[in-house]
N, C-alpha and C positions, 0 to 999 in steps of 0.2 A: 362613244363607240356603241352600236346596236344591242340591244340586250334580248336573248331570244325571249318567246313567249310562247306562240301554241302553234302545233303541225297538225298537218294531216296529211293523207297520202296525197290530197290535192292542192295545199295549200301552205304556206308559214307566212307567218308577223312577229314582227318585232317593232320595238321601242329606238329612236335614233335619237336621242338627247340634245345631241349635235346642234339637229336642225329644228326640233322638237316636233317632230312628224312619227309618223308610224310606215313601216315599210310591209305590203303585203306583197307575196308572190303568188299568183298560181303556177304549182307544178305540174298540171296534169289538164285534161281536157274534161272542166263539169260537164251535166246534165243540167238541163234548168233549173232541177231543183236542187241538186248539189251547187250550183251556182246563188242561187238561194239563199241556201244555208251559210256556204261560206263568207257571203257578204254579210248576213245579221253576224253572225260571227265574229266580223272585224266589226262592224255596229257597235259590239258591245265590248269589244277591246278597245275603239274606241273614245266610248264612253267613258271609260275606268280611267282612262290613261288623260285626259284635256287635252289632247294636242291638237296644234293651231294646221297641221300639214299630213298629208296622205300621200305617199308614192303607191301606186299598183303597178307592179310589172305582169303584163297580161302577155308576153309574148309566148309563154305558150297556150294560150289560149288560141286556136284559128278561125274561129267564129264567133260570134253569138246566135240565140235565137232572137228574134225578133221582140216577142213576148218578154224575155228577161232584159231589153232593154228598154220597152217598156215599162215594167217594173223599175228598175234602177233609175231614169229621171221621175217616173212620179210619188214614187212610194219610198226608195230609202233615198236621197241622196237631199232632199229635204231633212230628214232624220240627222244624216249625217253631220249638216248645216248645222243645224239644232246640237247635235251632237259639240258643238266648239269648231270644225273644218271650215278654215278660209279657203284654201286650195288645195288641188289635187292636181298630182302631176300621174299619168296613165303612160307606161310604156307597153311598146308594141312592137311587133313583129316591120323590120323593114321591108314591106311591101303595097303593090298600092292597093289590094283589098285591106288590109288592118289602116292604112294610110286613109281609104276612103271610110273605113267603118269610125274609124277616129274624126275628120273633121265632121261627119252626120251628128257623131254624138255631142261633139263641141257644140255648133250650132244647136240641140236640143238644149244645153244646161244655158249656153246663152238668151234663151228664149225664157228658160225659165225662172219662175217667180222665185223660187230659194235654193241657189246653188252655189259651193265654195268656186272660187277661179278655178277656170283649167287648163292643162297645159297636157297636149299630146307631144309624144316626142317617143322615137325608136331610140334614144340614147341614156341609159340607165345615168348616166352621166351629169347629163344634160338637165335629168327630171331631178334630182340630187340638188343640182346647182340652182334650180329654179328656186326648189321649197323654200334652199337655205337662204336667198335673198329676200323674200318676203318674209322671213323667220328676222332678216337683219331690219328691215325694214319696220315691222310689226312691234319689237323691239324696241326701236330708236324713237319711235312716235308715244312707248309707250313709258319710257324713259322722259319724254319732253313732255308728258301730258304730267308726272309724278313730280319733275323740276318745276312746273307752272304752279301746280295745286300748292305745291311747300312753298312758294314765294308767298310775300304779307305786302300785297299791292297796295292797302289801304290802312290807315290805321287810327282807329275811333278813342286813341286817348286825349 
């Protein structure tokens, strides 16, 4: 279950154990720099927290600037990388500017040199289902890599 963490009038996140992602929402419509902030914000939540997954539900958000995403593929989302995030699932508004502003920004993290997977999707559902299969998947590999190491393939007596 979600365990809350920090609000603001434009924002909340929370911890989902679940899937072992962090769930942020914006509530409100940033400014660049409130957009800004709010992302180091989750930066450093998290940071604290190692999780392997990011949902952002941005569907109130109906823009961005230009500028701030600029920012967010070259300046945090490497961070975030670094930060432990494999993937990030971004929900959006069902239409086809967030539609189009979504596959732009996909094709940017795709190009770029350190970015967790991504996943657009207008269905809070969908971006849920996503994290938690690569949480399964991430998991099970990392379960076979701990079965492999504790085997005694050879033995020098």
């Amino acid at each position: 279950m979600p365990s809350p963490h920090g609000t603001s009038r434009l924002y909340s996140m929370e911890v989902d154990a679940e899937i072992n992602a962090v769930r942020f929402r914006w509530t409100g419509q940033p400014t660049g720099e409130e957009f800004r902030y709010g992302a180091n914000q989750l930066l450093e939540f998290v940071r604290s927290r190692a999780v392997a997954g990011l949902i952002v539900d941005a569907r109130n958000v109906t823009a961005h600037q230009r500028s701030s995403i600029e920012w967010l593929v070259r300046e945090w989302m490497p961070k975030v990388a670094a930060a432990g995030v494999e993937y990030v699932a971004v929900v959006h508004e069902d239409d086809l500017i967030a539609r189009t502003e979504m596959e732009a920004l996909n094709e940017r993290f795709r190009q770029a040199e350190t970015a967790p997977l991504f996943f657009p999707t207008d269905a809070p559902a969908d971006a849920r289902e996503w994290i938690a299969e690569r949480d399964r998947s991430t998991t099970s590999l990392y379960h076979i890599g701990q079965y492999l190491s504790s085997l005694q393939l050879f033995s020098f007596s």
